[in-house]
KETORTOR-814715 format. One line per field, with one value per residue: residue number from 0; x, y, z of N, C-alpha, C in turn; residue in three letters. Coordinates in steps of 0.02 Angstrom, whole numbers, padded with zeros to 5 digits. Example, Ala and Ser with C-alpha at 12.3 -4.5 7.8 and 13.67 -1.06 7.14 Angstrom:
<atoms>
k = [0_1]
n.x = [00660_00642]
n.y = [-00284_-00112]
n.z = [00390_00354]
ca.x = [00615_00684]
ca.y = [-00225_-00053]
ca.z = [00390_00357]
c.x = [00660_00645]
c.y = [-00165_00002]
c.z = [00390_00394]
r = [Ala_Ser]
</atoms>
This chain:
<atoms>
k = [0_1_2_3_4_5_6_7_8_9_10_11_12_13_14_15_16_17_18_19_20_21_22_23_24_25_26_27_28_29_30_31_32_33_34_35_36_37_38_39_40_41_42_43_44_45_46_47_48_49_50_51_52_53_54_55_56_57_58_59_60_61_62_63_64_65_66_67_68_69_70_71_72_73_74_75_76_77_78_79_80_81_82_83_84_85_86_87_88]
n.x = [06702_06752_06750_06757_06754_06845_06910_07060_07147_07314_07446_07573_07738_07773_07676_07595_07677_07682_07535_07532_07627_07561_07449_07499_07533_07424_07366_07302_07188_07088_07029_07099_07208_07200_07175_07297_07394_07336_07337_07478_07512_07432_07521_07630_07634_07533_07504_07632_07733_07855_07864_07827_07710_07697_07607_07604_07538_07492_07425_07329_07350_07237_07146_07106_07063_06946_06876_06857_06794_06892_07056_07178_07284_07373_07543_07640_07683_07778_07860_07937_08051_08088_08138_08041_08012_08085_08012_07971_07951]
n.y = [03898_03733_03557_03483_03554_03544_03564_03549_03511_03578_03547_03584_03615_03740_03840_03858_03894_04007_04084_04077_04201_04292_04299_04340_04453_04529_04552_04457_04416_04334_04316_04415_04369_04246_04303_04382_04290_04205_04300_04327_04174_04188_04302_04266_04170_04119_04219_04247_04239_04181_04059_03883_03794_03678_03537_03432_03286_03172_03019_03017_02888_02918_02967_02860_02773_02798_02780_02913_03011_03069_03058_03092_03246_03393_03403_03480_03605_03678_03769_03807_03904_03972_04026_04087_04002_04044_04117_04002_04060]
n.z = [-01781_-01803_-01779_-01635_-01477_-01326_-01159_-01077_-00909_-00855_-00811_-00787_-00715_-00742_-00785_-00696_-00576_-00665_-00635_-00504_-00471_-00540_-00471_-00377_-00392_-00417_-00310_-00245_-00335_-00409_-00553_-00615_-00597_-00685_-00793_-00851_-00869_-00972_-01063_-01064_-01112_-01240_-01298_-01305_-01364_-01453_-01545_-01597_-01746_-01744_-01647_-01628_-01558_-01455_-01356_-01257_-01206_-01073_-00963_-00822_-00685_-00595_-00682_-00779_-00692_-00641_-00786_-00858_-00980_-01049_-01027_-01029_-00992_-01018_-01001_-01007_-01086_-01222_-01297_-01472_-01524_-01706_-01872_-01992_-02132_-02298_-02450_-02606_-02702]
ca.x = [06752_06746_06749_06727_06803_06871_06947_07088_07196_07356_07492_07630_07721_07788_07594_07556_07724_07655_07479_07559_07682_07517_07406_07526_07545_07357_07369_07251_07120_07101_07010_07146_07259_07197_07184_07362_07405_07308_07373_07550_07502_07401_07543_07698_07640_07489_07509_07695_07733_07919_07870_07768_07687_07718_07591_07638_07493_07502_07378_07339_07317_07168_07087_07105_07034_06867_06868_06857_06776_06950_07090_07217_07308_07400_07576_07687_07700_07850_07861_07990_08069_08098_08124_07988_08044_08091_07987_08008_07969]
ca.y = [03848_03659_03516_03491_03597_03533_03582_03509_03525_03580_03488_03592_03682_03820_03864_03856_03952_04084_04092_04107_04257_04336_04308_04394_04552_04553_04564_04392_04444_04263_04325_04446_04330_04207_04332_04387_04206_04181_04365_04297_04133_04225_04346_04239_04067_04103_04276_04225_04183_04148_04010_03836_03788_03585_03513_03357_03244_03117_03029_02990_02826_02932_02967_02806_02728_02830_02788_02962_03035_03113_03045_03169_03298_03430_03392_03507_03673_03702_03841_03813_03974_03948_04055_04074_03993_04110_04095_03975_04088]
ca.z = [-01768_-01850_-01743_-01569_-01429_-01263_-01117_-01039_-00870_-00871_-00736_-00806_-00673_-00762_-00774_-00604_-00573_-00676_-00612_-00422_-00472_-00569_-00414_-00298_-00402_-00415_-00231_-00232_-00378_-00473_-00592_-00641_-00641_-00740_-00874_-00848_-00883_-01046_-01112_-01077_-01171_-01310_-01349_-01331_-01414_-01519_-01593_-01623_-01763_-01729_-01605_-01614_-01490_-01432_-01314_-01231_-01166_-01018_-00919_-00740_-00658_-00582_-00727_-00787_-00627_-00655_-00845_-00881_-01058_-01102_-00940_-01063_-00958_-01026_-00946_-01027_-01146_-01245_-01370_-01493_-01591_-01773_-01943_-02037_-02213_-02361_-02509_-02648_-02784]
c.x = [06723_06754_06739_06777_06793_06903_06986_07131_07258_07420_07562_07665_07745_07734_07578_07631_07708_07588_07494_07597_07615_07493_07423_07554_07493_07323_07286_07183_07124_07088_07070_07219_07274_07205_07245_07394_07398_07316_07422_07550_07491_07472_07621_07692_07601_07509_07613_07698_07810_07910_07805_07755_07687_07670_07595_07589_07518_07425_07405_07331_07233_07125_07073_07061_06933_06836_06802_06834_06860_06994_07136_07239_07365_07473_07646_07686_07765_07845_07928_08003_08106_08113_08091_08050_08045_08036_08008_08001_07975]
c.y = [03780_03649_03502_03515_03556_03554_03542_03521_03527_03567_03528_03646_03720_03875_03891_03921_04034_04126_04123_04164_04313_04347_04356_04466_04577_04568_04517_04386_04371_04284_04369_04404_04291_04233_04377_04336_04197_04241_04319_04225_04170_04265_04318_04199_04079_04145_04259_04208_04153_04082_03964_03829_03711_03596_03455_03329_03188_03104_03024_02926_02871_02921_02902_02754_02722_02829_02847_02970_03038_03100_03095_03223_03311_03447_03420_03564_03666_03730_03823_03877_03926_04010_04028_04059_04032_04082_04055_04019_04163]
c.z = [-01785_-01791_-01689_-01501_-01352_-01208_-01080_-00973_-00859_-00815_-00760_-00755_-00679_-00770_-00720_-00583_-00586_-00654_-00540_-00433_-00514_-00494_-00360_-00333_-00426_-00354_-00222_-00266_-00427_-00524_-00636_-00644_-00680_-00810_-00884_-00893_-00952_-01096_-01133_-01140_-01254_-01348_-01380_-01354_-01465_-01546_-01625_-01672_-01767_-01687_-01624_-01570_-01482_-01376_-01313_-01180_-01132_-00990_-00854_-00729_-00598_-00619_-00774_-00735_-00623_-00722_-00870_-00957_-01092_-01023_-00966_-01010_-01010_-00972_-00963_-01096_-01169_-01316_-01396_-01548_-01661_-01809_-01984_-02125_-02262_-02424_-02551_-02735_-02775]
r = [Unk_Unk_Unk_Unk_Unk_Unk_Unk_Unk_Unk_Unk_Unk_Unk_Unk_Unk_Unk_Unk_Unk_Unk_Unk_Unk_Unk_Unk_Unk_Unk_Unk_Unk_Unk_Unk_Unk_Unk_Unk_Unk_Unk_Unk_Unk_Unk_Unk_Unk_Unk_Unk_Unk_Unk_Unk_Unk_Unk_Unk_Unk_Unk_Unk_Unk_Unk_Unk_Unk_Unk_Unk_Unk_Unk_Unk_Unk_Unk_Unk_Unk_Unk_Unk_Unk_Unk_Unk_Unk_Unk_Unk_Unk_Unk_Unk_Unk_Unk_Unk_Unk_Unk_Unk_Unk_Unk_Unk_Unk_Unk_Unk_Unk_Unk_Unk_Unk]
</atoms>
C-alpha cells in the first residue's frame, strides 16, 4: 500500500446502531462484533461494485481545543448505488 495509512473515528450513528444490534446477538463478545461490523462494511460498500462509498468528514471543537495531529472525524457513511457504465467501444 502507497502512502500513509490512518485511522479515524467514526461519530456516525448508524455505526454504532449496528455495532449494538451485533453485540447483542454475540450475546456481549466485542470482538465478534466488531468483526461482524467490518464484514457488513467489507461486503456491502467495498466489494460492491454497484455502490460508492461517500465519507463525510467533520471536526470537533474538542479536537480542535487539543490541536490534535488529525481533529477529522468520520461523521457520516453513505453508500450510493449506481450502474456501472456500458462500454464505449
Amino acid at each position: 500500500m502507497k502512502g500513509k495509512v490512518s485511522k479515524m473515528m467514526i461519530e456516525d450513528w448508524e455505526i454504532g446502531a449496528l455495532y449494538w444490534n451485533c453485540l447483542q446477538r454475540a450475546n456481549g463478545d466485542e470482538a465478534i462484533a466488531v468483526q461482524k461490523v467490518r464484514e457488513k462494511y467489507w461486503e456491502s460498500f467495498v466489494k460492491n461494485e454497484n455502490v460508492d462509498l461517500t465519507i463525510v468528514l467533520g471536526t470537533t471543537l474538542q479536537h480542535h481545543n487539543k490541536r490534535a495531529p488529525n481533529p477529522y472525524v468520520i461523521i457520516s457513511v453513505v453508500p450510493t448505488p449506481h450502474e456501472p457504465q456500458m462500454s464505449l467501444l
